[in-house]
C-alpha positions as CSV (number, residue, x, y, z in Angstrom):
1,X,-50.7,-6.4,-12.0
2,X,-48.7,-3.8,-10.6
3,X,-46.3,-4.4,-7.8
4,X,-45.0,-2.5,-5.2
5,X,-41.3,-2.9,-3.6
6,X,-39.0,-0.5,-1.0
7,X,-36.1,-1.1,-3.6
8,X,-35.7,-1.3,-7.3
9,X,-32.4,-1.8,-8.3
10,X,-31.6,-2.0,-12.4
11,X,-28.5,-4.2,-13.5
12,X,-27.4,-7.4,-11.8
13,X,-23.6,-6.8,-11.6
14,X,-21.3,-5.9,-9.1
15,X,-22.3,-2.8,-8.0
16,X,-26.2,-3.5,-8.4
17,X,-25.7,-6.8,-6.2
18,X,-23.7,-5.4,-3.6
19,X,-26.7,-2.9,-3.0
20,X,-29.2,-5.8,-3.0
21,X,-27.1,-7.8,-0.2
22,X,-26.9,-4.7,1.8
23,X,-30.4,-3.4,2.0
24,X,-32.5,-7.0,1.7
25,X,-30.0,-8.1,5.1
26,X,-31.8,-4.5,6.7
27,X,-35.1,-5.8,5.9
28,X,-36.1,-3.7,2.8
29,X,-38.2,-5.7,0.2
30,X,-35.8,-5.3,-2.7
31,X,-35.8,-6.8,-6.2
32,X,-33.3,-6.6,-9.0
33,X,-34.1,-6.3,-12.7
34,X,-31.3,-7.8,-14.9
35,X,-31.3,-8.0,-18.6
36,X,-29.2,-11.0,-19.1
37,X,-30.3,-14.9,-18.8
38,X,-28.9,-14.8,-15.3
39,X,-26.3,-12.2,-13.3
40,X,-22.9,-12.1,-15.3
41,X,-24.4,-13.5,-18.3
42,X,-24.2,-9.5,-19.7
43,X,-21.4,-8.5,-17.9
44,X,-18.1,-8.8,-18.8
45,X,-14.6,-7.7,-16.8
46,X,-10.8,-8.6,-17.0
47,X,-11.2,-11.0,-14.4
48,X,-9.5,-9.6,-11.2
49,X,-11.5,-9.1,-7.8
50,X,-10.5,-7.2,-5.2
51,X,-11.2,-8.7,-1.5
52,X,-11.2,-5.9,0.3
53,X,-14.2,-4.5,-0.8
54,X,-16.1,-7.6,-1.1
55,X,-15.4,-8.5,2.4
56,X,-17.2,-5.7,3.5
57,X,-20.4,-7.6,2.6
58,X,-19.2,-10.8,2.9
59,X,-16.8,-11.2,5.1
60,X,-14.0,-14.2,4.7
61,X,-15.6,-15.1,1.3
62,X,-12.6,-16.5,0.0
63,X,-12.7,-19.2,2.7
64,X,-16.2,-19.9,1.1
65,X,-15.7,-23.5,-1.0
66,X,-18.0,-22.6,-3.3
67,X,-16.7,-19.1,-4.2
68,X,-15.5,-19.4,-7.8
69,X,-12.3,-18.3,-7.4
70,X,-9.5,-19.7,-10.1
71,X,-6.2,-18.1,-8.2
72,X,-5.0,-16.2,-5.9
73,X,-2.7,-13.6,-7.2
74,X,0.7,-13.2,-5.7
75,X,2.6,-12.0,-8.5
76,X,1.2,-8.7,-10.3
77,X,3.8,-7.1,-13.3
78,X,3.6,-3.9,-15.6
79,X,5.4,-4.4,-18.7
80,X,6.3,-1.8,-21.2
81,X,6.2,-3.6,-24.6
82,X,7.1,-2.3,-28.0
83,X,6.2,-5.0,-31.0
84,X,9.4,-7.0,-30.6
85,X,10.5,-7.0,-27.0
86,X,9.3,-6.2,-23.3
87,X,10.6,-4.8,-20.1
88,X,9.0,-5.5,-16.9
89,X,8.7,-4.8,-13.6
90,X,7.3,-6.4,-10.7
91,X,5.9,-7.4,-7.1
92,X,5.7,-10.9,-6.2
93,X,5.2,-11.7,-1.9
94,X,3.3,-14.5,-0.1
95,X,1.7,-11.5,2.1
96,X,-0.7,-10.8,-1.0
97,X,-2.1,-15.3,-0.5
98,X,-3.5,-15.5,3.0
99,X,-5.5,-13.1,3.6
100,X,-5.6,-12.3,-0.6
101,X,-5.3,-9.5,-2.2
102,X,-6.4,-9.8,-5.7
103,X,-8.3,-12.7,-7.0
104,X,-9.2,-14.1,-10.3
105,X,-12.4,-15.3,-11.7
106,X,-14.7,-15.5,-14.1
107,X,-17.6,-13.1,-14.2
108,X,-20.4,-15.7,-15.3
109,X,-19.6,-17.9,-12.5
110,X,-18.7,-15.5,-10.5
111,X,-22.2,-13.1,-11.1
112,X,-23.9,-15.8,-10.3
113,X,-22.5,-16.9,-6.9
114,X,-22.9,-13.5,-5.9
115,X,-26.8,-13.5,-7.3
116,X,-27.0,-16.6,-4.9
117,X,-25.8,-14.8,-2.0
118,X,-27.9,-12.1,-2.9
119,X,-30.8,-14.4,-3.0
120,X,-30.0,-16.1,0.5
121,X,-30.6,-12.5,2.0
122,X,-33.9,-12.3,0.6
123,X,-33.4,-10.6,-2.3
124,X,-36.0,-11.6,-5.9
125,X,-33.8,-11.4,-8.8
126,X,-35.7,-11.1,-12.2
127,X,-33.8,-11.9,-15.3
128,X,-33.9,-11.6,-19.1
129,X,-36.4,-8.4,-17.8
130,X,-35.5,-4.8,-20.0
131,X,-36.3,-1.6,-17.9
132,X,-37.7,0.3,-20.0
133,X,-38.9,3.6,-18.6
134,X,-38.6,5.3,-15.3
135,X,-41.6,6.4,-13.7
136,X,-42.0,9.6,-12.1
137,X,-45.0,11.6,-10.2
138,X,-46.0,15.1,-11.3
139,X,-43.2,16.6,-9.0
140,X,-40.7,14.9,-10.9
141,X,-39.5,12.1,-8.5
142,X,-38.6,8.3,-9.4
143,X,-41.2,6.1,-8.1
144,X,-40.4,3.2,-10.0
145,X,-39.6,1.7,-13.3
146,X,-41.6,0.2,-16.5
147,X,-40.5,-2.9,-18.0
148,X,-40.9,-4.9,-20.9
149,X,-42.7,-7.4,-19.3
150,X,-46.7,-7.4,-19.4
151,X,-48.0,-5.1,-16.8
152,X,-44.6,-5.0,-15.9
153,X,-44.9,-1.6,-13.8
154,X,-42.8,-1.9,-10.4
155,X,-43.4,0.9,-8.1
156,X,-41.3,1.9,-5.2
157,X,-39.4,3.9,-2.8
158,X,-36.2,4.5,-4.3
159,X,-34.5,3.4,-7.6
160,X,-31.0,2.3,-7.8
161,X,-29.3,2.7,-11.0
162,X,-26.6,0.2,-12.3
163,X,-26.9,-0.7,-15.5
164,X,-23.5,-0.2,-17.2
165,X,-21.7,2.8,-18.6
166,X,-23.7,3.3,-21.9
167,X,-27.6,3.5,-19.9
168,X,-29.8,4.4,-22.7
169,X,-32.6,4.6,-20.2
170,X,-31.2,7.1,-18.4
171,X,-30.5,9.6,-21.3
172,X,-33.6,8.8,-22.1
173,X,-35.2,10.0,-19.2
174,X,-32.7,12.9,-18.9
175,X,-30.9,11.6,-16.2
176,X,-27.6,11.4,-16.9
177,X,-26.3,12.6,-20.9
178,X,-25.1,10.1,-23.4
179,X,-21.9,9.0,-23.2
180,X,-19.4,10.5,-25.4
181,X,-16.6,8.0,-27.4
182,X,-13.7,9.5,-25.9
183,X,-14.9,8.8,-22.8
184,X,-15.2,5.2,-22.9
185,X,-12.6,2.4,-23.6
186,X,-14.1,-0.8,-26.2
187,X,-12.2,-3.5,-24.1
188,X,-11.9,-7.0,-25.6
189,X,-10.9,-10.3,-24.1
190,X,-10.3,-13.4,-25.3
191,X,-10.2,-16.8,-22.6
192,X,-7.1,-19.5,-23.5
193,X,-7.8,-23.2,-22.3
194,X,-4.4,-24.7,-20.7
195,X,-4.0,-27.4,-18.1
196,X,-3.8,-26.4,-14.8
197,X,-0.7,-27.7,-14.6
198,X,0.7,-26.0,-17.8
199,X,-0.2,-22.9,-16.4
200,X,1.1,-23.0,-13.2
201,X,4.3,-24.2,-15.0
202,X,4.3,-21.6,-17.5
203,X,4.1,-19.0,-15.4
204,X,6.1,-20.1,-12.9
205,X,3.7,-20.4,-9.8
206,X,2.2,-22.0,-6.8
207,X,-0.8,-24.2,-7.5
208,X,-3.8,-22.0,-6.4
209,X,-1.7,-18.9,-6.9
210,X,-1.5,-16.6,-10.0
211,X,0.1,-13.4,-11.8
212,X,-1.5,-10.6,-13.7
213,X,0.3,-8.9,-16.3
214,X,-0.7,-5.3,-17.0
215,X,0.9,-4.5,-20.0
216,X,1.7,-0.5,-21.6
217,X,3.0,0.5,-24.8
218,X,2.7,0.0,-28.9
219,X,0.5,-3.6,-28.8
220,X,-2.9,-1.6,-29.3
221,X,-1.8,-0.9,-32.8
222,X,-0.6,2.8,-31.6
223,X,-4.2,3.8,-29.6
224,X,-4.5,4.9,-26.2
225,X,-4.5,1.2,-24.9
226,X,-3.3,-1.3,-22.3
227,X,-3.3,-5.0,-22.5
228,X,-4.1,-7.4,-19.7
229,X,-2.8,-11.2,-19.4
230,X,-4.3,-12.8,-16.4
231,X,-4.0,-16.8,-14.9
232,X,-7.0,-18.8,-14.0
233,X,-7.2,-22.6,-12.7
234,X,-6.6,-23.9,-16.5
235,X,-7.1,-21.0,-18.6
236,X,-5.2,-17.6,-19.4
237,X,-7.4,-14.3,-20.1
238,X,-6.1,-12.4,-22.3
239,X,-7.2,-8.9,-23.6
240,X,-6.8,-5.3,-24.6
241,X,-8.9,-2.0,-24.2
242,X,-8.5,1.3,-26.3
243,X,-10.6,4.2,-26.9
244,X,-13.8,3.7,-28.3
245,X,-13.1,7.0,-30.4
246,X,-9.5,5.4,-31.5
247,X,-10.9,2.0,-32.2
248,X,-13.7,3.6,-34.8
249,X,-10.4,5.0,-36.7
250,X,-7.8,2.4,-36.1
251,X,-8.3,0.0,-39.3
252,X,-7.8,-2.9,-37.2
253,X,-10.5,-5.0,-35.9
254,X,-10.9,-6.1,-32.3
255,X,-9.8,-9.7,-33.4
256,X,-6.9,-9.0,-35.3
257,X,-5.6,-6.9,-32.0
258,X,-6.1,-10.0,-29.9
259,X,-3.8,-12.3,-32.6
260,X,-1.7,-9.4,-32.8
261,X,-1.3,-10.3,-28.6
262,X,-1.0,-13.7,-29.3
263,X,2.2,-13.5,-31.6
264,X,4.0,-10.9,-29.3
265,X,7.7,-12.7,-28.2
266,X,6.7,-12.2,-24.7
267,X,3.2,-13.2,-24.8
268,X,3.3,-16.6,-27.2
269,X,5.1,-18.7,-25.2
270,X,3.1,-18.4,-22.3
271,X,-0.5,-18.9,-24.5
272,X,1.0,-21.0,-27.0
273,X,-1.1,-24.1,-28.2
274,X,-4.4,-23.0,-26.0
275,X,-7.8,-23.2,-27.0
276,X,-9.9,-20.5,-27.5
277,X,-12.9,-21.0,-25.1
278,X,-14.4,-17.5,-24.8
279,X,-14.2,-13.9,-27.0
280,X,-16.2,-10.8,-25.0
281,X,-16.6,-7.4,-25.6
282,X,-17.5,-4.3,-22.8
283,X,-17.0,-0.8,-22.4
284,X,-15.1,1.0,-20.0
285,X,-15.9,4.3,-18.4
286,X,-12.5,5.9,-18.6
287,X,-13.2,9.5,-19.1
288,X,-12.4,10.2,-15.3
289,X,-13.3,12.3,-12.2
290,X,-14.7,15.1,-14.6
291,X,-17.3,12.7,-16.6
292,X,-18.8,11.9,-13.4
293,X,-22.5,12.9,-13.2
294,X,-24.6,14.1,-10.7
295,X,-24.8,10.6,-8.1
296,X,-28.4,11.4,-6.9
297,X,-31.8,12.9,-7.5
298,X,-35.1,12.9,-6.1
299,X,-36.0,9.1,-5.5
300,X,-32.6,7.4,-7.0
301,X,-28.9,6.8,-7.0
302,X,-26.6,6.1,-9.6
303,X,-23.4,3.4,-8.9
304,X,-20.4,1.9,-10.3
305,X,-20.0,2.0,-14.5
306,X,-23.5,4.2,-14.6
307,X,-21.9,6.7,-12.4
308,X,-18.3,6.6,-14.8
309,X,-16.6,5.1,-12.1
310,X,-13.3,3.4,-13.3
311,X,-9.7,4.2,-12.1
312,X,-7.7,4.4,-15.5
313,X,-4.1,4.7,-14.3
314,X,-4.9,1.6,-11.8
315,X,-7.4,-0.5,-14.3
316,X,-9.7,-0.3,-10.6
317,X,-13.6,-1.1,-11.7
318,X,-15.3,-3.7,-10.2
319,X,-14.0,-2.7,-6.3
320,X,-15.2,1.4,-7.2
321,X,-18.8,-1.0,-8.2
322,X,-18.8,-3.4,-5.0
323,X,-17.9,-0.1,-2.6
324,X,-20.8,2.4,-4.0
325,X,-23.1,-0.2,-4.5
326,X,-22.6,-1.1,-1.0
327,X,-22.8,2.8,0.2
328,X,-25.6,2.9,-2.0
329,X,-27.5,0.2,-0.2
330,X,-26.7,1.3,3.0
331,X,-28.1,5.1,2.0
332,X,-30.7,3.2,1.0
333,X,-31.8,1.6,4.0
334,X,-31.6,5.4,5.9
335,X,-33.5,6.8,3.8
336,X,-36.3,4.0,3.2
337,X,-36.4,3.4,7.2
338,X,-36.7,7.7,7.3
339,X,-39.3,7.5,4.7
340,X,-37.6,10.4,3.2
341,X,-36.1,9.7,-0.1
342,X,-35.8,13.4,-1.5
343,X,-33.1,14.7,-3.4
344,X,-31.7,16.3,0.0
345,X,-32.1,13.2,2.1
346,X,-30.0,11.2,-0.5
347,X,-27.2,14.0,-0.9
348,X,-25.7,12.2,1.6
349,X,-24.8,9.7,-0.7
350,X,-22.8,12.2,-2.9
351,X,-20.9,13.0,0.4
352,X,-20.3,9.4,1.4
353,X,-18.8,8.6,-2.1
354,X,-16.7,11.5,-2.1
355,X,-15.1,10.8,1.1
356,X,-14.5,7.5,0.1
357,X,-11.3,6.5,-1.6
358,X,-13.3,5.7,-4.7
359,X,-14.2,9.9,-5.4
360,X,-10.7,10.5,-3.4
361,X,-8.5,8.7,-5.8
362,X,-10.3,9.7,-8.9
363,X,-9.8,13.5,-8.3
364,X,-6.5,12.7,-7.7
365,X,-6.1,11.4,-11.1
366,X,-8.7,13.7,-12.8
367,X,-6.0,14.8,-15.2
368,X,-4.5,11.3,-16.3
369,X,-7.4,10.7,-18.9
370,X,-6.7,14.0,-20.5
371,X,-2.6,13.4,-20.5
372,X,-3.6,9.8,-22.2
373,X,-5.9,11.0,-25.0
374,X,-3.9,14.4,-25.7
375,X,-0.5,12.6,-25.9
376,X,-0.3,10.0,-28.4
377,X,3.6,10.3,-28.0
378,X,3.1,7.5,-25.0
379,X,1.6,4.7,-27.2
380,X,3.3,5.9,-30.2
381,X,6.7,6.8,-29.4
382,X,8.3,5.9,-26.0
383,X,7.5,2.1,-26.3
384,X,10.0,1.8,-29.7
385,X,12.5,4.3,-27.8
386,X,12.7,2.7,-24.1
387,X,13.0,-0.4,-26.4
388,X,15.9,0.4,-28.6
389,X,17.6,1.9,-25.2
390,X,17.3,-1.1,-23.3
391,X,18.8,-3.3,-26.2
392,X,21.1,-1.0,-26.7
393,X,22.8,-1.5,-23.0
394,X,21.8,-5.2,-23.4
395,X,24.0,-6.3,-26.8
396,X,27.7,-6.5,-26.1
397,X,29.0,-5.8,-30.2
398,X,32.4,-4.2,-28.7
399,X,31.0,-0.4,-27.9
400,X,31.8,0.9,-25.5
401,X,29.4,2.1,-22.9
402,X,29.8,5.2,-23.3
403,X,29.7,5.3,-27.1
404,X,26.4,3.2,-26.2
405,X,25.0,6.1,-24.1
406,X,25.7,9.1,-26.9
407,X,23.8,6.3,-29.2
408,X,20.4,6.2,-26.8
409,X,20.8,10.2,-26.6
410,X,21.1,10.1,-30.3
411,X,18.0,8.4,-30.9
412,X,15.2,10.1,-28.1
413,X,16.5,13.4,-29.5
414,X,15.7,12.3,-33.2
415,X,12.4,10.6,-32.3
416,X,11.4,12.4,-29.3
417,X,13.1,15.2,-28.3
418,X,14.8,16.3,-24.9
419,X,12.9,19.1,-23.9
420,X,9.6,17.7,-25.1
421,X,10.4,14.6,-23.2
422,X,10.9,16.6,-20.1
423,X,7.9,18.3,-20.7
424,X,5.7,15.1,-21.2
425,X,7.4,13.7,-17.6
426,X,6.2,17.1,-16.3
427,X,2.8,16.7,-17.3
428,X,2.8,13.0,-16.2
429,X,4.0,14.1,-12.7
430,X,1.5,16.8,-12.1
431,X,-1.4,14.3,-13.4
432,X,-1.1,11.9,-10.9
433,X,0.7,13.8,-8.1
């Protein structure tokens, strides 16, 4: 039997849930299709949460006892790593722990507390349900979706699109194209059980507060990549993400990378003698502002990884999900309460996204993909050089410091080059300016 709801959202993650909350709390009969055993089950991210977004729809969550949240991150470093050393720099303050900034958690339990809030507004969540087919009228507009389920035809309204960065079902309907490889990172993570207590010592924390480690340079086996450590209550997650296009040429498998992380000097005695408890695998949609398709169409809207939303420079994802799934819901509600969901109605969407800081921040960084993917120099190179400098200006062996300085010259001139080094900070500048 056929059913009939003002709201069909596809894909139970941030971005699709964030929607849900937001239009079920205006009254619009919504239901979400997930593919997964429950919300999060499918899903996979670092681990970090941004609160700022999230308190949009919830406000004061983090107050919430049963929020899932391991720690509250007040220390957040960027190291540059070559194999056998690391340099980092970073931001620790007890501004950043009440109200947090930056949260960790994991995505199952976290997925799932979010699917419960969802449910508390009055939304119905279907799981282990594949959308199959979108259903259109003769003029072309969504009105609904086909699933895999017997009669599983669920008209509606308006469609809402969030079903991760690959969506077959929407190249398949001709919605959006297929995604190329050098558009999308493969990232991997693995989960470390510690003691809560051997973490917070180990890293040198509060109890209930955490770092994040986002780490640049040669550990990806020379790809376009950048590792992630991250603390929870009582485990550590660490992982790496590359280009998928790299990754099909690199002879190294996603495991060995991880190990490879594992035995780094920096990274080992933090991880040392933990358990593996988890190993995931997701894409990224990395190719940036210009891989960004069209956020609307006659009867649907497109959010979060389906619309190629992802800040590379800042690894942002889940916040770019939770804020256009929420302006998503919110056009939603308009345009349902209207009873005009055309293609021109729900251009305001496209507006609303592009004045956000979501649209805003990824045209300011449209060319960083391009510097990353067309530079290999930066995973290849500069790593082992800032590496060899550093040491250099570290080890007292009776040069002088000046002697030490024509030495560092020396060596970026023989493996890099001065004016090519100038040129690459050019490009750099002008990529992010």
């Amino acid at each position: 039997m056929e059913e009939t709801f003002d709201l069909v959202i596809v894909g139970g993650g941030p971005a699709g849930m964030s929607a849900a909350i937001v239009a079920a709390r205006a009254g619009i009969k919504t239901i979400v299709i997930e593919r997964g055993e429950f919300p999060g089950s499918k899903n996979v991210y670092g681990g970090v949460v941004y609160v700022h977004e999230i308190e949009k729809i919830l406000p004061d969550f983090w107050k919430d006892k049963t929020a899932p949240i391991e720690r509250i991150i007040t220390d957040s470093r960027i190291v540059f790593a070559n194999d056998h050393g690391a340099m980092q720099v970073g931001y620790k303050t007890d501004r950043f722990s009440d109200p947090p900034n930056v949260i960790t958690t994991h995505r199952a339990k976290w997925d799932r507390w979010y699917a419960n809030k969802a449910k508390e507004a009055g939304v119905l969540i279907v799981n282990n349900t594949v959308v199959e087919e979108v259903l259109r009228e003769s003029t072309g507009k969504v009105i609904g979706v086909r699933t895999g389920r017997p009669d599983g035809d669920l008209h509606c309204k308006l469609v809402i699109f969030a079903d991760g960065a690959r969506s077959p079902l929407l190249v398949r309907a001709g919605i959006r194209k297929e995604v190329k490889a050098e558009h999308v990172a493969l990232s991997v993570k693995q989960t470390i059980q510690l003691s809560e207590e051997e973490v917070t010592k180990r890293f040198g924390t509060k109890p209930g507060e955490g770092v994040t480690f986002e780490i640049l340079g040669s550990l990806a086996d020379k790809m376009d990549g950048v590792a992630i450590m991250y603390t929870n209550k009582d485990t550590v997650s660490l992982g790496i993400g590359a280009n998928l296009e790299q990754w099909k040429k690199s002879k190294v498998t996603p495991y060995e990378m991880i190990d490879k992380l594992k035995e780094h000097p920096m990274i080992k005695p933090l991880v040392d003698g933990g358990q593996t408890k988890e190993y995931v695998a997701h894409w990224l949609p990395e190719g940036g502002y210009d891989t960004t398709p069209k956020l609307y169409g006659n009867g649907y809207l497109l959010c979060g990884d389906t619309a190629m939303l992802f800040n590379a420079l800042h690894r942002e994802g889940t916040n770019l999900a939770q804020e256009t799934g929420r302006l998503a819901g919110e056009m939603a509600v308009k345009a349902i309460k209207e009873g005009d969901t055309s293609e021109r109605m729900l251009s305001e969407y496209d507006t609303n996204v592009k004045n956000s800081f979501v649209l805003r921040d990824m045209r300011k960084y449209r060319k960083f993909p391009h510097l990353l993917f067309n530079n290999p120099m930066i995973f290849q190179t500069l790593p082992d050089v800032v590496g060899d400098m550093i040491e250099e200006m570290l080890l007292v062996d009776g040069k002088s410091k000046k002697e030490k300085q024509k030495i560092i010259v020396r060596n970026i001139r023989k493996k890099v080059g001065l004016y090519r080094l100038m040129g690459l900070a050019w490009r750099a500048w002008r990529s992010v300016k």
